[in-house]
C-alpha positions in Angstrom: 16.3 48.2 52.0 15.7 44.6 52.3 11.9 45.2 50.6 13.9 47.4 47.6 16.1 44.2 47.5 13.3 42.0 47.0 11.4 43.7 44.6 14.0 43.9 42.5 14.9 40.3 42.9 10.4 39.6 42.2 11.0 42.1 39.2 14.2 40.2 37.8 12.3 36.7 38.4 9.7 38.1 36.6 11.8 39.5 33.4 13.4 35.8 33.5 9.5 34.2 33.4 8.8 36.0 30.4 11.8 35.5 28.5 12.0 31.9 28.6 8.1 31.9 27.4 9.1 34.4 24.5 11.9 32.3 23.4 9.4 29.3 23.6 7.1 30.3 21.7 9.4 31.7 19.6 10.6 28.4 18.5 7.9 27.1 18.0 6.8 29.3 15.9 10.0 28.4 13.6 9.1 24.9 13.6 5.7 25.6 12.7 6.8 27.8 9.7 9.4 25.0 8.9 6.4 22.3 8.3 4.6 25.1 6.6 7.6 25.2 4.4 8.2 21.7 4.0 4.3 20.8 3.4 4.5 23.6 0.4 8.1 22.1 -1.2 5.9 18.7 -1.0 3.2 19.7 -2.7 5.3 21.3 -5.4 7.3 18.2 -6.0 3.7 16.5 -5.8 2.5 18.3 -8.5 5.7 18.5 -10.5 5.0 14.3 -10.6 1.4 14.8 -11.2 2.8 16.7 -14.2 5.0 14.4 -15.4 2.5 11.7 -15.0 -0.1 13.2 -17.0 2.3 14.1 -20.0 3.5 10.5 -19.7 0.3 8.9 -19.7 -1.0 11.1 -23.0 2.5 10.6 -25.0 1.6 6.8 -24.5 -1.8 7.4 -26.2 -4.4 7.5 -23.3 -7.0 9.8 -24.1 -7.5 13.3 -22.2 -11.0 11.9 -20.8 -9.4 8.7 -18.9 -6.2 10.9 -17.7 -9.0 13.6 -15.8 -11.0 11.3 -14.2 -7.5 9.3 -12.9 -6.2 12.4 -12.1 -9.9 14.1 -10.7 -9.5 16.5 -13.0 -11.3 18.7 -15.8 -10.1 17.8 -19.5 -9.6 21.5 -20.0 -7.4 21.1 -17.0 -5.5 17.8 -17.9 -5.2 19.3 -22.3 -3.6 22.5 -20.4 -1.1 20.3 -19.0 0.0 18.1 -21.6 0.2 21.2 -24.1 2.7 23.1 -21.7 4.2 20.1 -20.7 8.1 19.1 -21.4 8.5 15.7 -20.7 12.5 15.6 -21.4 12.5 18.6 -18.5 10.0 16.8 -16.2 12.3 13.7 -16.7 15.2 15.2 -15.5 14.0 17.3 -12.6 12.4 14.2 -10.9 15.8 12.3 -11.2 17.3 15.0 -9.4 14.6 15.0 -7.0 14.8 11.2 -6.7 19.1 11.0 -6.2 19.0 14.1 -4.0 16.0 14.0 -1.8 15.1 10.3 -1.9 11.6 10.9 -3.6 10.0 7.8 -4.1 10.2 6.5 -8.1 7.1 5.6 -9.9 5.6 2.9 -10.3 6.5 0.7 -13.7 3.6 0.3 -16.4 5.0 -2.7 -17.4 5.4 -4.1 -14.0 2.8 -6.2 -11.9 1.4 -6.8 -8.3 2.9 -10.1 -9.1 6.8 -9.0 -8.2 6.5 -8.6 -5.0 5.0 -12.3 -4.5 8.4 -13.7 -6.1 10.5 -11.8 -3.2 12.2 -8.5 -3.2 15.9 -8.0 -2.7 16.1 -4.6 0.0 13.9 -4.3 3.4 12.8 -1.1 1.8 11.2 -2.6 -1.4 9.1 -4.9 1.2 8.2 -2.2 3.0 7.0 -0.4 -0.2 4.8 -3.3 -1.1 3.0 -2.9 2.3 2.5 0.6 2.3 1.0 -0.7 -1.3 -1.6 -3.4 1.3 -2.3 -0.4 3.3 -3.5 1.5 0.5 -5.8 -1.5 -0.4 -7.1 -2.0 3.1 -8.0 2.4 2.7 -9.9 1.6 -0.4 -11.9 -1.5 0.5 -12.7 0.6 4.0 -13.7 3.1 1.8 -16.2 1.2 -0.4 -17.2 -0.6 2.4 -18.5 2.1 4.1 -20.1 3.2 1.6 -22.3 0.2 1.6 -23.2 -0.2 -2.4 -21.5 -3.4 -3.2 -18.9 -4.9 -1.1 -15.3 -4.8 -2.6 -14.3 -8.5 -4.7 -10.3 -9.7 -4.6 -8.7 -12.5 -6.4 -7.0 -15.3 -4.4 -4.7 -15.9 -7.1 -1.6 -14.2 -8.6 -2.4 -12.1 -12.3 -0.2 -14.5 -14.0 -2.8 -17.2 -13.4 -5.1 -15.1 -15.7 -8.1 -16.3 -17.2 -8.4 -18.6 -14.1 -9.8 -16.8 -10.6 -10.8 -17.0 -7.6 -12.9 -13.8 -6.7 -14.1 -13.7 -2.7 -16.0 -10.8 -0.8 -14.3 -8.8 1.6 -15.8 -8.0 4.6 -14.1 -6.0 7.9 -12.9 -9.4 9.2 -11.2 -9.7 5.7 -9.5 -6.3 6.2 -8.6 -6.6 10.5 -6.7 -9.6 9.6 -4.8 -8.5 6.6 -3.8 -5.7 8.7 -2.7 -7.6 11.7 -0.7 -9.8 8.8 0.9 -6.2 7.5 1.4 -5.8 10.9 3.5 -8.6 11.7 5.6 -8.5 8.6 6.3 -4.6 9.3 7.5 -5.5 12.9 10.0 -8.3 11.6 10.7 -5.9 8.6 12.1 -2.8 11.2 14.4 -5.6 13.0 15.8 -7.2 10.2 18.9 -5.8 8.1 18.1 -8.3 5.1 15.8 -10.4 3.7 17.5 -13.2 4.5 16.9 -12.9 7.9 13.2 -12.7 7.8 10.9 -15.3 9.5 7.4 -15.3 9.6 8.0 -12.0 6.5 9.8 -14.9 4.5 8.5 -15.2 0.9 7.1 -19.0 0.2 8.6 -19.6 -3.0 4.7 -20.8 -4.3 3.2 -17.3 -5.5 -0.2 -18.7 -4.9 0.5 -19.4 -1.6 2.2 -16.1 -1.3 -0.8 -14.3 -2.8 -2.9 -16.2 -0.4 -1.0 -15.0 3.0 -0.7 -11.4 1.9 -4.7 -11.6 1.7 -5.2 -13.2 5.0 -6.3 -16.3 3.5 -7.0 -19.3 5.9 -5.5 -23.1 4.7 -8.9 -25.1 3.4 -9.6 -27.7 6.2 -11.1 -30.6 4.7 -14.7 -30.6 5.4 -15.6 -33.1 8.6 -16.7 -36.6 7.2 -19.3 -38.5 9.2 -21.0 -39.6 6.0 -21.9 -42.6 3.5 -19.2 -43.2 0.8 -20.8 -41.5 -1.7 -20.7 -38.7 0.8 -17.4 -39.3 1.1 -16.6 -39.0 -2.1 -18.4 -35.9 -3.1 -16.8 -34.0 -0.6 -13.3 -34.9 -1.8 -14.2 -34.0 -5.0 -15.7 -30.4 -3.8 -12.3 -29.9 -1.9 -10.0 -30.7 -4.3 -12.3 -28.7 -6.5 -12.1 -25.8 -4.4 -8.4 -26.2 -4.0 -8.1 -25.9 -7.5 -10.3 -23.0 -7.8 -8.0 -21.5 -5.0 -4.8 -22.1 -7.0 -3.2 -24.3 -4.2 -3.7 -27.6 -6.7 -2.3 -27.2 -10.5 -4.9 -29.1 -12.0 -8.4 -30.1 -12.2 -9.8 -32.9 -10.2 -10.5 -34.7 -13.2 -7.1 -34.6 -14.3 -6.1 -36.4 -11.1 -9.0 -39.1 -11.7 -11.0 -37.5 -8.9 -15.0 -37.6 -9.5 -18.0 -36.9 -8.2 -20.1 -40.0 -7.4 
């Protein structure tokens, strides 16, 4: 009797083993459809806003040829689009998708990497322009490792257009714009406004703004150990190169500042 007893207990134990894996892998097998789910209602919505960015693009009169290659793309592809395209439709469905779901918006034509350099209102805006950094540290990676030609930035803001200041970026370039993205994320996750930030704080001089989002070191005044005329020529090259930079507003020669 007492082996019958225990057999049955073994037999029961058993029965118990294999239910709890069953159920297991049972759910996980519903979250794994679940992602498989969610991955396909993202890519629909994707392509619902590749849609409506095509038709957008070609109402405002770029040609078929520039859409494809933005959009990686055939022409026969991208004239498909636009001809079955309703834009009014398109409009309205990404609203919905936008209020309900909390898709992100697009981006404006009419706006400017500038914006974000005069301060944004909401956490979540800042933390939109660094996703946007992230994206630019991907694609100088990318060329980088490609080894053609090495990826060129400007220093300053667009609105200083003509005037630049175009530098090479190399991997150190990129480590420490990431470890400055990283900072600002870390404050940006504590805070609860922008008014609370620290080191995230927007200077109120775009240039300078400009230049911290890129990483860019203050220019040290070059060591002087020299003869006057030394002296002189390497104030002028600074305040030259400070210029250049955007950190001074004029030439040195309209501050009376020569070269000997």
């Amino acid at each position: 009797m007492p082996s019958e007893r225990g057999a049955i207990i073994s037999f029961v134990a058993r029965v118990s083993i294999g239910s709890e894996e069953w159920r297991r892998a049972w759910r996980r097998e519903l979250r794994l459809l679940g992602r498989v789910r969610r991955g396909a209602w993202r890519r629909e919505m994707a392509e619902l806003e590749r849609t409506w960015a095509i038709a957008s693009a070609h109402a405002e009169g770029v040609s078929i040829r520039k859409i494809a290659a933005a959009a990686g793309l055939g022409p026969t592809r991208v004239h498909a689009i636009v001809r079955d395209a309703d834009i009014d439709s398109l409009d309205a469905a990404l609203g919905e998708l936008r209020s309900l779901y909390g898709w992100p918006a697009p981006e404006d034509p009419d706006g400017s990497r500038d914006d974000e350099l005069a301060g944004r209102e909401l956490i979540a805006q800042r933390l939109g322009d660094e996703v946007e950094w992230l994206r630019d540290c991907a694609t100088w990676l990318a060329q980088l490792e490609l080894g053609e030609y090495p990826p060129v930035i400007n220093l300053r803001p667009e609105a200083d257009h003509p005037e630049r200041c175009n530098i090479v970026v190399d991997l150190g370039r990129v480590r420490r714009v990431l470890l400055r993205i990283a900072a600002d994320v870390d404050e940006l996750a504590r805070a609860r406004s922008v008014d609370e930030l620290e080191h995230a704080q927007v200077d109120r001089d775009v240039r300078a703004e400009r230049r911290r989002r890129l990483a860019e070191s203050p220019l040290a005044f070059p060591a002087h150990r020299r003869s006057i005329r030394q002296y002189q020529q390497a104030v002028y090259d600074f305040e030259k190169e400070r210029w250049r930079r955007g950190e001074a507003d004029s030439h040195p020669f309209d501050r009376d500042i020569y070269p000997p």
